[in-house]
Backbone as CSV, one residue per row, in Angstrom:
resi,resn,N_x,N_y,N_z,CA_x,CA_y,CA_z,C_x,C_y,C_z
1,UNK,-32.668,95.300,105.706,-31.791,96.351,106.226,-31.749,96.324,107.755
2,UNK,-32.882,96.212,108.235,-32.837,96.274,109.977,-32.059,94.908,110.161
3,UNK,-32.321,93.616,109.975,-31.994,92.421,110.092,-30.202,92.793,110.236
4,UNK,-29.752,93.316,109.326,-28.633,93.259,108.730,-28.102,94.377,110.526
5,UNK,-29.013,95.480,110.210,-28.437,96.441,111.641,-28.214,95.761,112.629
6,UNK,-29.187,94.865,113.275,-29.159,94.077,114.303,-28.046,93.299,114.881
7,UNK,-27.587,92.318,113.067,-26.873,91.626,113.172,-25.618,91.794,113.643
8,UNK,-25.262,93.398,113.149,-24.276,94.352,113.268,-23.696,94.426,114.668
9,UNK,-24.925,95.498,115.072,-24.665,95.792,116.593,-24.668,94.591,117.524
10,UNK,-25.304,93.698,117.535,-25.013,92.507,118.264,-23.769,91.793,118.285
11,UNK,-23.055,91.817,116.899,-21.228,91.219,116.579,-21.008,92.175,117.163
12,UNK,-20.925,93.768,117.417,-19.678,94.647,118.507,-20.610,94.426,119.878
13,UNK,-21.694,94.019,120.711,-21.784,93.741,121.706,-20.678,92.689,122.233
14,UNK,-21.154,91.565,121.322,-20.187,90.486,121.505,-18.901,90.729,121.585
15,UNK,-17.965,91.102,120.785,-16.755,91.554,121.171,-16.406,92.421,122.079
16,UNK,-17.338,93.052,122.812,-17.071,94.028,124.141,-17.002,92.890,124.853
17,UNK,-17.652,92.027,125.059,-17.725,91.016,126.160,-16.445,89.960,125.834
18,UNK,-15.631,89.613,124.664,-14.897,89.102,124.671,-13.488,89.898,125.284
19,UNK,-13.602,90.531,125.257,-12.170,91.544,125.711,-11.694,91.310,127.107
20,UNK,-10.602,91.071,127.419,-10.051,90.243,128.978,-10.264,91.624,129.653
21,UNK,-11.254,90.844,130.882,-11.321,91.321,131.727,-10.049,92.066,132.682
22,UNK,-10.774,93.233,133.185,-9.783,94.377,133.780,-9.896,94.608,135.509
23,UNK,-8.950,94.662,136.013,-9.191,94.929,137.168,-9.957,96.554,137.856
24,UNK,-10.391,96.222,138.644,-11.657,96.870,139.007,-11.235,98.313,140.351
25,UNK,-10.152,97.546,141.369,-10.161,98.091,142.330,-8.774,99.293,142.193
26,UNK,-8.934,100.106,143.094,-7.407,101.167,142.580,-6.706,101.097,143.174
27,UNK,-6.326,99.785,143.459,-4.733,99.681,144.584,-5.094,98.010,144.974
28,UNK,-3.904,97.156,144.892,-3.820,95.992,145.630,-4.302,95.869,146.516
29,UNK,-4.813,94.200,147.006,-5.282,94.213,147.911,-4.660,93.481,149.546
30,UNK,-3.455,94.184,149.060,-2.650,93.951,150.611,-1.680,95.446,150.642
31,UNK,-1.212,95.172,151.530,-0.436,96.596,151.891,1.069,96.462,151.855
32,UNK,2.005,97.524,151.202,3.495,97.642,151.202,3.717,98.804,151.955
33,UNK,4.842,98.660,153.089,5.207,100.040,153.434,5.575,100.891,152.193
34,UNK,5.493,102.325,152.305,6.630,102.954,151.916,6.490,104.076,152.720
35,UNK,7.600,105.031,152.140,7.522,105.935,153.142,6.196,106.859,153.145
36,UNK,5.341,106.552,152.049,4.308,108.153,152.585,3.219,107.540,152.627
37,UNK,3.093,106.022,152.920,2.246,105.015,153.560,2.746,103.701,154.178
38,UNK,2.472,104.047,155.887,3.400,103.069,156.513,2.797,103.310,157.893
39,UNK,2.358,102.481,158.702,1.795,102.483,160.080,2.574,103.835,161.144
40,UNK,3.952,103.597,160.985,4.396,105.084,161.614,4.777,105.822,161.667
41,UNK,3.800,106.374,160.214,3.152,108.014,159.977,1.947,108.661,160.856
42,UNK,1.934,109.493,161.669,0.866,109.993,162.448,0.122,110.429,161.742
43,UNK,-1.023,110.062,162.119,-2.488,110.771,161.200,-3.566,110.508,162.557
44,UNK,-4.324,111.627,162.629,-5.322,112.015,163.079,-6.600,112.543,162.318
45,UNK,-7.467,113.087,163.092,-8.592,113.686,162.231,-8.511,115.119,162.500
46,UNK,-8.721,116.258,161.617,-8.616,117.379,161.832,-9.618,117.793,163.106
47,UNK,-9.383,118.927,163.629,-10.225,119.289,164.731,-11.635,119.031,164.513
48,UNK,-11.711,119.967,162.868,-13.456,120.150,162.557,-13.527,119.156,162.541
49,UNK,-12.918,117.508,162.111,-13.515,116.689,161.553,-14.032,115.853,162.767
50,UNK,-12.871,115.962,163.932,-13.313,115.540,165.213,-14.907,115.727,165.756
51,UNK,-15.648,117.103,165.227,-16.342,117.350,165.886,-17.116,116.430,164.769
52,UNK,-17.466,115.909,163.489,-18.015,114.976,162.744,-17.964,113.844,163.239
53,UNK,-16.705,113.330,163.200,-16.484,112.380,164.132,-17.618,111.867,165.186
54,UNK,-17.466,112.920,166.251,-18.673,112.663,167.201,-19.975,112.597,166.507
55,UNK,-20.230,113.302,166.054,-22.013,113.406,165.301,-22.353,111.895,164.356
56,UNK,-21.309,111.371,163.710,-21.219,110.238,163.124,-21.627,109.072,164.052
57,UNK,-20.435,108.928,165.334,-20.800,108.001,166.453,-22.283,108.177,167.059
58,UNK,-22.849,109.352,167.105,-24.121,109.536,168.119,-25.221,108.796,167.220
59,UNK,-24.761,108.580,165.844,-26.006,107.523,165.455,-25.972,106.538,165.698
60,UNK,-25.426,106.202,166.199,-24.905,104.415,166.487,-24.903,104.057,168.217
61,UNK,-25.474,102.976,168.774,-25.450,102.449,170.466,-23.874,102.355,170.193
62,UNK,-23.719,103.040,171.225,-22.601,102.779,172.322,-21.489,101.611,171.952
63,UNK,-22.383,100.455,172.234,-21.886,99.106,172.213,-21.440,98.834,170.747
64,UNK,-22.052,99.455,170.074,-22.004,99.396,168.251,-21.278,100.418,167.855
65,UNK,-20.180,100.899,167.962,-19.381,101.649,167.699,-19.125,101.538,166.579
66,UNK,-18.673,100.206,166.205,-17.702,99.653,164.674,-18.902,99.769,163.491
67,UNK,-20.115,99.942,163.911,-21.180,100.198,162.650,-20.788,101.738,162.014
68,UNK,-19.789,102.753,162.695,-19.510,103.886,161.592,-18.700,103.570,161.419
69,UNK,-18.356,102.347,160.610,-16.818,102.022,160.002,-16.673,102.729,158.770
70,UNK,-17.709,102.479,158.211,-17.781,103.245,156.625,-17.796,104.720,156.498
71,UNK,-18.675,105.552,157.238,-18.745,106.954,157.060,-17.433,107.587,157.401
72,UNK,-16.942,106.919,158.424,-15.477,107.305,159.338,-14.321,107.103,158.111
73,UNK,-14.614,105.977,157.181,-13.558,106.065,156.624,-13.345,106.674,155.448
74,UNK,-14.703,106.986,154.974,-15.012,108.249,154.387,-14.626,109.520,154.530
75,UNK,-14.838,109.910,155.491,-14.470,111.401,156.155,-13.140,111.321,156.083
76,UNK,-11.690,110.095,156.672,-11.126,110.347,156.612,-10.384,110.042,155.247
77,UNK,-10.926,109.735,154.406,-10.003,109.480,152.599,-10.497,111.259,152.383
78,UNK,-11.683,112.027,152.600,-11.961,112.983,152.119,-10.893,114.078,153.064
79,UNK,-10.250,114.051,153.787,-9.253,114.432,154.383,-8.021,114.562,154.113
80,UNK,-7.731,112.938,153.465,-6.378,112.832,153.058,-6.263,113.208,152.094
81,UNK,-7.368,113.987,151.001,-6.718,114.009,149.517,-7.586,113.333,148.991
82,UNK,-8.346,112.051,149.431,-8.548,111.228,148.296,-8.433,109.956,148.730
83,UNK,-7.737,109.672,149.455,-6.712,108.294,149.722,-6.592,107.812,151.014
84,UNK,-6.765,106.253,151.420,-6.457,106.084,153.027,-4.976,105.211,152.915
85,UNK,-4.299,105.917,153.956,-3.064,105.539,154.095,-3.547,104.351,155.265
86,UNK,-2.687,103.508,155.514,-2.480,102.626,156.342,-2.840,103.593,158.225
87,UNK,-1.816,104.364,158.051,-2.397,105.022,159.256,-3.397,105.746,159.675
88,UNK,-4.327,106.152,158.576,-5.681,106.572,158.796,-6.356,105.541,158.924
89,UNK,-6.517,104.519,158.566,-7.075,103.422,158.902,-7.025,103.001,160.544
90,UNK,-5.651,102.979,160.806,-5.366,102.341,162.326,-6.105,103.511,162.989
91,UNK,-6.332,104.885,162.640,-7.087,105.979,163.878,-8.217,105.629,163.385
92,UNK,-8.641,104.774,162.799,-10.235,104.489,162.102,-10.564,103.315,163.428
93,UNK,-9.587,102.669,163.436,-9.970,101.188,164.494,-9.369,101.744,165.648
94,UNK,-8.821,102.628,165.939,-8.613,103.174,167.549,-9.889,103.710,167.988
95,UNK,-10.573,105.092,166.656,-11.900,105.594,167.278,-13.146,104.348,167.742
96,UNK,-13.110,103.649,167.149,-14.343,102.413,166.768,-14.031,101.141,167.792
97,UNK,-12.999,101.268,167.934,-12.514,100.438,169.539,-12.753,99.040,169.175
98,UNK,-11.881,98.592,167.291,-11.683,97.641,166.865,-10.217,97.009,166.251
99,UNK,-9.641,95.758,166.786,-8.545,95.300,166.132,-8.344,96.491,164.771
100,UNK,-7.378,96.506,163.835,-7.088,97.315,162.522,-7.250,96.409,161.531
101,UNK,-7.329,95.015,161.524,-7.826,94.234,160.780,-9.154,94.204,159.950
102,UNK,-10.428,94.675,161.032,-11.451,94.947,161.060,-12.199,96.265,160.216
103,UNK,-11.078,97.065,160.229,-11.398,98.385,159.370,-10.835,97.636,158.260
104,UNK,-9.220,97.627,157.918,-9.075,96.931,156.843,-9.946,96.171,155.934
105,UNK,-10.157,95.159,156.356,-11.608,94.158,155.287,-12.313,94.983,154.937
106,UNK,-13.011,96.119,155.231,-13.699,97.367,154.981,-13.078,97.821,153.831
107,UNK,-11.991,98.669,154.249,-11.287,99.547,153.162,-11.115,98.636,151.971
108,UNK,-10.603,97.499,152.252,-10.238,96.370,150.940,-11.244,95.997,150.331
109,UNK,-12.293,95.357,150.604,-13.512,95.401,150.259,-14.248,96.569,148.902
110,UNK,-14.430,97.849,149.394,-15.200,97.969,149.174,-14.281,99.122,147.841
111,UNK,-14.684,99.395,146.290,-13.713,99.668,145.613,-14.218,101.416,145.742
112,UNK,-14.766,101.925,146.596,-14.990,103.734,146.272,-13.656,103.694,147.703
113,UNK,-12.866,103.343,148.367,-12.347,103.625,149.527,-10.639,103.220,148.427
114,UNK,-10.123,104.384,147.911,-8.754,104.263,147.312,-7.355,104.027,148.372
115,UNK,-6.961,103.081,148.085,-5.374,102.917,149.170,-4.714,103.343,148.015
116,UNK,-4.430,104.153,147.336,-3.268,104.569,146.815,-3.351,106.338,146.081
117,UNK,-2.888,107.022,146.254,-3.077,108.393,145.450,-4.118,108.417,144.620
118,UNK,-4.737,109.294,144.360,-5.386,109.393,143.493,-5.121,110.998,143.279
119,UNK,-5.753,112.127,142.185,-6.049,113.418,141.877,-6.107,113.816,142.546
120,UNK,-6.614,115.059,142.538,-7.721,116.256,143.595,-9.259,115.823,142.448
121,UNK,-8.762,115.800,141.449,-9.657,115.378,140.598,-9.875,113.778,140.066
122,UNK,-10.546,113.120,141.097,-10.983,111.736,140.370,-11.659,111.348,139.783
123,UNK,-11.673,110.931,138.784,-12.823,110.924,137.329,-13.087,109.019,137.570
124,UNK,-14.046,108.830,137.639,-14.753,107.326,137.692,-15.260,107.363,136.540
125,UNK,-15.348,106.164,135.842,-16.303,105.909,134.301,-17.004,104.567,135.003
126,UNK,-18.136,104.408,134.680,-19.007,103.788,135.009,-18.004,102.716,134.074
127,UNK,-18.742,101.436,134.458,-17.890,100.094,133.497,-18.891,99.174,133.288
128,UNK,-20.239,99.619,133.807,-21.117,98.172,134.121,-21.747,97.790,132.521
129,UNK,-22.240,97.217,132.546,-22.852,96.939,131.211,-23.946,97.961,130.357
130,UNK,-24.845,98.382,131.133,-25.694,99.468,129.932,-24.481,100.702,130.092
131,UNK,-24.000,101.437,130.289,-22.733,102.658,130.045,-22.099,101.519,129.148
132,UNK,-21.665,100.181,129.557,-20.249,99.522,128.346,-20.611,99.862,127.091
133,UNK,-22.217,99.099,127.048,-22.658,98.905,125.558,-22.999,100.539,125.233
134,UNK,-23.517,101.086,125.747,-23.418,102.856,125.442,-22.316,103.306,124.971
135,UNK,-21.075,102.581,124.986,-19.907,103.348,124.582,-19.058,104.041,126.177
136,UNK,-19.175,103.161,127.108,-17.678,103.592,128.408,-16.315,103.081,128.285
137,UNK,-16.322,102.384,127.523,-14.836,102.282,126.779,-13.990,103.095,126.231
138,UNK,-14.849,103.761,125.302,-14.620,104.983,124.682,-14.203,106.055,125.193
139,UNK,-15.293,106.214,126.437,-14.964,107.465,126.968,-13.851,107.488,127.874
140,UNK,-13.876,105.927,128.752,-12.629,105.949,129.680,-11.123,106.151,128.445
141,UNK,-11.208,105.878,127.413,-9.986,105.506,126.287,-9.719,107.227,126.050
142,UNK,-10.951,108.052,125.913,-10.360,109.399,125.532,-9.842,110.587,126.920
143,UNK,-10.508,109.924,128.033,-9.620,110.452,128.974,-8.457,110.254,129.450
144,UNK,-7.884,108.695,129.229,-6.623,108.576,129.389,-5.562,109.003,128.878
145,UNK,-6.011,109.182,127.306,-5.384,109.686,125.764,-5.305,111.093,126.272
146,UNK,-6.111,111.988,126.886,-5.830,113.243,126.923,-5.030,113.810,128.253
147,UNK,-5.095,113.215,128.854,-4.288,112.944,130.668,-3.313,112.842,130.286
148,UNK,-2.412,111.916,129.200,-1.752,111.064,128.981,-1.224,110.159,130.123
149,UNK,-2.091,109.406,131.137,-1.456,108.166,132.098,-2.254,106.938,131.593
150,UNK,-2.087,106.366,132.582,-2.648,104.926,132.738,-3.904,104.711,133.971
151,UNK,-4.733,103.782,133.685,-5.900,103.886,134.609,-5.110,103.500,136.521
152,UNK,-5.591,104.760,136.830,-4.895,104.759,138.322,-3.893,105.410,138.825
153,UNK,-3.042,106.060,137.375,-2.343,106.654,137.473,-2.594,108.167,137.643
154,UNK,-1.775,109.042,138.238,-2.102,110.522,139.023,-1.288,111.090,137.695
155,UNK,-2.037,112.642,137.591,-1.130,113.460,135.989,0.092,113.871,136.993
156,UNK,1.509,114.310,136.668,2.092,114.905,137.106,2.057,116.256,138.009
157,UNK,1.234,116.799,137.198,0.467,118.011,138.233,-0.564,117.526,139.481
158,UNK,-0.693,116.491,139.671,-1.288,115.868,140.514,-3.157,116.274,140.941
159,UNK,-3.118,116.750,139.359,-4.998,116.955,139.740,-5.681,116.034,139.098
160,UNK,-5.065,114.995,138.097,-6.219,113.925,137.571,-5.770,112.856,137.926
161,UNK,-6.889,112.244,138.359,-6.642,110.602,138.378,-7.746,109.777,137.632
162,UNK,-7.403,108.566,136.494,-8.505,107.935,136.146,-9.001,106.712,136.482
163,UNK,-10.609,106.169,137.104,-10.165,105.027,137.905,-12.061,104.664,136.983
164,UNK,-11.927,103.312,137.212,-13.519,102.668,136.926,-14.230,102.858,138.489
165,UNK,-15.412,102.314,138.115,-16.436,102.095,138.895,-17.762,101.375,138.150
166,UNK,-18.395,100.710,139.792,-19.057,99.843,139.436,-20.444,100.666,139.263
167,UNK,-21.335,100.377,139.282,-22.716,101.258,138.658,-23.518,101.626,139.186
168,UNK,-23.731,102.815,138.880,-24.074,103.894,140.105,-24.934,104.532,139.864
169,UNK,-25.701,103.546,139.233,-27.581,103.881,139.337,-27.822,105.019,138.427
170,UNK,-27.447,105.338,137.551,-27.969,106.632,136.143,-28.161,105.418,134.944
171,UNK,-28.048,104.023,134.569,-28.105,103.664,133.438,-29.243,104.074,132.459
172,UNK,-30.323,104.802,132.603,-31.128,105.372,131.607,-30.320,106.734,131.054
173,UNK,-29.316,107.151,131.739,-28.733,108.343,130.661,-26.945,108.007,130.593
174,UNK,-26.587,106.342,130.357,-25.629,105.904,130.092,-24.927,106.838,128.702
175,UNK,-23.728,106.977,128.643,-22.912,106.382,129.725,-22.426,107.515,130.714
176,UNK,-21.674,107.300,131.752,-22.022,108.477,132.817,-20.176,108.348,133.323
177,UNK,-20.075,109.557,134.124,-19.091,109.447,134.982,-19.274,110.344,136.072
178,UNK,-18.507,110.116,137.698,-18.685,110.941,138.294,-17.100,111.754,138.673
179,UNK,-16.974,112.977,139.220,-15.788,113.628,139.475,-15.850,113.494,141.023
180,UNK,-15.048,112.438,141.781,-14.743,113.256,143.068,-14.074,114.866,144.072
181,UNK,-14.246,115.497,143.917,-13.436,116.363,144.003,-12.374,116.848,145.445
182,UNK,-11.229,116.473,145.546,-10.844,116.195,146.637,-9.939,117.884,146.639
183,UNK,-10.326,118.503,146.052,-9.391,120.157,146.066,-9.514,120.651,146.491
184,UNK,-10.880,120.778,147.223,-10.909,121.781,148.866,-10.878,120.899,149.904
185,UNK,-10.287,119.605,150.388,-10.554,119.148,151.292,-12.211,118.192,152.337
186,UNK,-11.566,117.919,153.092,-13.303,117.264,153.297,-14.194,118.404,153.661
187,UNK,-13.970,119.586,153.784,-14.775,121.070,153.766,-15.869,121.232,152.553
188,UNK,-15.013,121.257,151.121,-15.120,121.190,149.968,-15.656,120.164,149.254
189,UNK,-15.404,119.010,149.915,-16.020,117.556,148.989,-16.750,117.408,148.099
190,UNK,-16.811,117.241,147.051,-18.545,116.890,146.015,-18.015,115.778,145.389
191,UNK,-19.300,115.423,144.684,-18.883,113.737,144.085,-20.094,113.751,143.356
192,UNK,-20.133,114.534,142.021,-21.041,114.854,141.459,-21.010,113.688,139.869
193,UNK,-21.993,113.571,139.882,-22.608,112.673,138.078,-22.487,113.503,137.158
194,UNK,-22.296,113.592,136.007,-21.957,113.827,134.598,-22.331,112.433,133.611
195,UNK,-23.541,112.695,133.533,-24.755,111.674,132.436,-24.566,112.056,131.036
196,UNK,-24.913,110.945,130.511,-24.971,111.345,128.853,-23.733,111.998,128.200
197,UNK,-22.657,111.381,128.751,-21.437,111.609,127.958,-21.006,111.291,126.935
198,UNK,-19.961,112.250,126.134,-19.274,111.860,124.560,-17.911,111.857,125.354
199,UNK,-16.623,111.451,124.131,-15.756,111.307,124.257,-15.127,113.016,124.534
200,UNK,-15.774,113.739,123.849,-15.301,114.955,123.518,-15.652,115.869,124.733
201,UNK,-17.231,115.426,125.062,-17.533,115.765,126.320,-16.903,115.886,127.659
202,UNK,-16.424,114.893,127.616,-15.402,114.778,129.339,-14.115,115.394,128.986
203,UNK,-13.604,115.081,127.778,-12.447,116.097,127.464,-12.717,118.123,128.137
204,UNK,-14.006,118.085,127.767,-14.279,119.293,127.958,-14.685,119.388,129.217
205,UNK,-15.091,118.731,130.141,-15.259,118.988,131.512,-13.604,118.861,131.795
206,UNK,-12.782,118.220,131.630,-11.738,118.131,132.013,-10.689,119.466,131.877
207,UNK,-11.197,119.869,130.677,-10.810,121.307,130.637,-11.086,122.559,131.766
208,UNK,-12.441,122.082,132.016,-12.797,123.075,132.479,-12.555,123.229,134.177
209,UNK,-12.817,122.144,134.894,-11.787,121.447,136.282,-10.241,122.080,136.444
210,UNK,-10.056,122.061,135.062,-8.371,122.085,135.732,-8.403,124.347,135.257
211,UNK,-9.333,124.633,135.038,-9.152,125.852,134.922,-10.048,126.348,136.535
212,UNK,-10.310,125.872,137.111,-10.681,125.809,138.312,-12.780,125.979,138.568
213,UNK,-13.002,125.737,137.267,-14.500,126.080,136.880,-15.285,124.574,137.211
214,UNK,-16.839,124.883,137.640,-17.721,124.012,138.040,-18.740,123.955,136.910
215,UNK,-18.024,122.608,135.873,-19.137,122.417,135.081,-20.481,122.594,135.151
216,UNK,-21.398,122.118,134.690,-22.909,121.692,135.331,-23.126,120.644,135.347
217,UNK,-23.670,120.079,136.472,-23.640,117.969,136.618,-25.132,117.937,135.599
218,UNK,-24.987,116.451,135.949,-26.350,115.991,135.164,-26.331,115.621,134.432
219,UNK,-27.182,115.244,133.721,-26.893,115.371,131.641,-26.107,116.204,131.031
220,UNK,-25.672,115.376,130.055,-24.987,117.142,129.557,-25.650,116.832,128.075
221,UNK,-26.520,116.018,127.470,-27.510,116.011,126.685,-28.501,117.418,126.708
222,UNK,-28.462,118.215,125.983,-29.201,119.732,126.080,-30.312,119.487,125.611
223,UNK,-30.333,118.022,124.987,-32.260,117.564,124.680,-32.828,116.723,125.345
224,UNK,-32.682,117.136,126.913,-33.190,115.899,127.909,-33.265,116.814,129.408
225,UNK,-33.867,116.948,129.604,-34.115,117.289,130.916,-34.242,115.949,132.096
226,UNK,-32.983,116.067,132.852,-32.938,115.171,133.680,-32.723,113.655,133.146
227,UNK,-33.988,112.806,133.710,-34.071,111.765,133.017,-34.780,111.231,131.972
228,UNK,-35.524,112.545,131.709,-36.405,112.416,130.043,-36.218,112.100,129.194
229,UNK,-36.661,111.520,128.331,-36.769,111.379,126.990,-36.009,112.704,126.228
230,UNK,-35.411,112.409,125.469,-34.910,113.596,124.269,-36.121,114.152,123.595
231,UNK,-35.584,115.153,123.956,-37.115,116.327,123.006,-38.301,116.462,124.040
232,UNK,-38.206,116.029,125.088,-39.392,116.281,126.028,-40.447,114.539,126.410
233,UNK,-41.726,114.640,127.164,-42.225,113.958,127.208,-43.250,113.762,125.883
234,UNK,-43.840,112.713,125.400,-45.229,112.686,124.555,-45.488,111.868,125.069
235,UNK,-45.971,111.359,126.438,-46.826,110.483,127.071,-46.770,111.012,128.339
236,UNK,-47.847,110.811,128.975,-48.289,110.992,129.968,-47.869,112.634,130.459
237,UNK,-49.067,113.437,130.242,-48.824,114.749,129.600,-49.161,115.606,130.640
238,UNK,-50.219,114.937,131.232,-51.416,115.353,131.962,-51.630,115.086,133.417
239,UNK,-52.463,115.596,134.050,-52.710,115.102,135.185,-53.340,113.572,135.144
240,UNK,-52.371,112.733,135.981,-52.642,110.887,136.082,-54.528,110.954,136.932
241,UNK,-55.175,110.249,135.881,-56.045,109.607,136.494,-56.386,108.355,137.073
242,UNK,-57.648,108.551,138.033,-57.783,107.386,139.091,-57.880,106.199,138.598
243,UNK,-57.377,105.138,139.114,-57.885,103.597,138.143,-59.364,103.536,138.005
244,UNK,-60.035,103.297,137.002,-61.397,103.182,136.593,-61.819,101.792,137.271
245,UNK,-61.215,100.961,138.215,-61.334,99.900,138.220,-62.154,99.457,139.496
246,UNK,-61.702,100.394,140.940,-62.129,100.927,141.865,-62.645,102.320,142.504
247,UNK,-63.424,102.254,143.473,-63.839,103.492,143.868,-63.051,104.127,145.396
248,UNK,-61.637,104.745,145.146,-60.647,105.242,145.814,-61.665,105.873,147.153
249,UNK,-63.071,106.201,146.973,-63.439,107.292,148.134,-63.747,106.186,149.268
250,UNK,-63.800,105.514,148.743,-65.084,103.716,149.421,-63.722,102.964,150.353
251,UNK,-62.464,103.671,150.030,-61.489,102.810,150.513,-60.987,102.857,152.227
């Protein structure tokens, strides 16, 4: 009987891995004008963010300006909505006192930095392998089904967007997703985990987002605290003792 289980679950591993590969990033990786992304659209950084701005640079020498390429372009996608337009980018390489090329490879690069719309609500599904084999197929398949779009695509009401991601360190309470939340602005920001998901599960956080409510992150396993074991610990119960092997006082 186990033999037979094994055999089982190992034929649907295998066919997860046969399935053509999907693209990863949420927007091409070159740039088209259009009109509500195009070099001359003015974009700046909000006042408050100006004053971030500075606090960002003061970690960095002088001479090393272009080392807050990343946080800068952070602050400003959490600004725009979600999203770096072409011209937030170019005030990214004006502050940093680098060609716009230079931020670019950045933004293109790296797949949490979106060039194209996204939600107020961006839902990431983990894609890596322990969430796959956990069942993230599934779950990315029942959020799209209930959105009704396509991965990358924004709902008409413009609060969901569904996008992958690469793996983001929870695989002991696979499979996981996180919500960016871009609805209060970079004031508001969170970018919270949601562990131990069902299909039915994210349906129901999704419910509850668009009614303007703050799930609870974490697990949403109610027999796991954190990263525990289901049902609690039965090992290591107690206060850890010293290795019997050496004498810790002598050290």
């Amino acid at each position: 009987m186990l033999p037979r289980l094994a055999a089982k679950r190992f034929s649907e591993i295998r066919q997860i891995f046969r399935q053509p590969s999907r693209a990863f990033s949420t927007a091409l990786n070159y740039h088209l004008d259009s009109p509500d992304n195009n070099p001359n659209l003015p974009w700046e950084f909000s006042e408050a963010n100006q004053t971030k701005v500075k606090e960002i640079l003061s970690h960095y020498p002088s001479n090393y300006k272009q080392s807050a390429v990343i946080p800068l372009l952070d602050l400003a996608q959490q600004q725009h909505g979600g999203w770096l337009p072409v011209s937030a980018m170019n005030a990214v390489a004006k502050v940093i006192e680098v060609p716009p090329i230079r931020v670019y490879e950045v933004a293109t690069f790296y797949s949490m930095f979106n060039r194209a719309k996204v939600g107020k609500y961006h839902l990431l599904v983990c894609g890596t392998t322990p969430c796959m084999i956990r069942g993230s197929r599934g779950i990315e398949e029942a959020l799209l089904k209930h959105l009704g779009v396509k991965r990358n695509e924004v709902t008409p009401d413009g609060l969901f967007s569904v996008g992958e991601m690469e793996c983001m360190g929870c695989c002991v309470n696979a499979p996981m997703i996180t919500v960016a939340d871009y609805s209060n602005g970079s004031e508001g920001y969170t970018y919270n985990y949601y562990e131990d998901v069902t299909p039915e599960r994210v349906v129901e956080i999704v419910e509850l987002l668009r009614k303007g409510e703050k799930p609870p992150h974490g697990t949403q396993n109610p027999r796991r605290i954190m990263s525990g074991p289901e049902g609690g610990n039965i090992t290591l119960l107690g206060e850890p003792q010293p290795p019997p092997c050496r004498d810790l006082d002598s050290c």
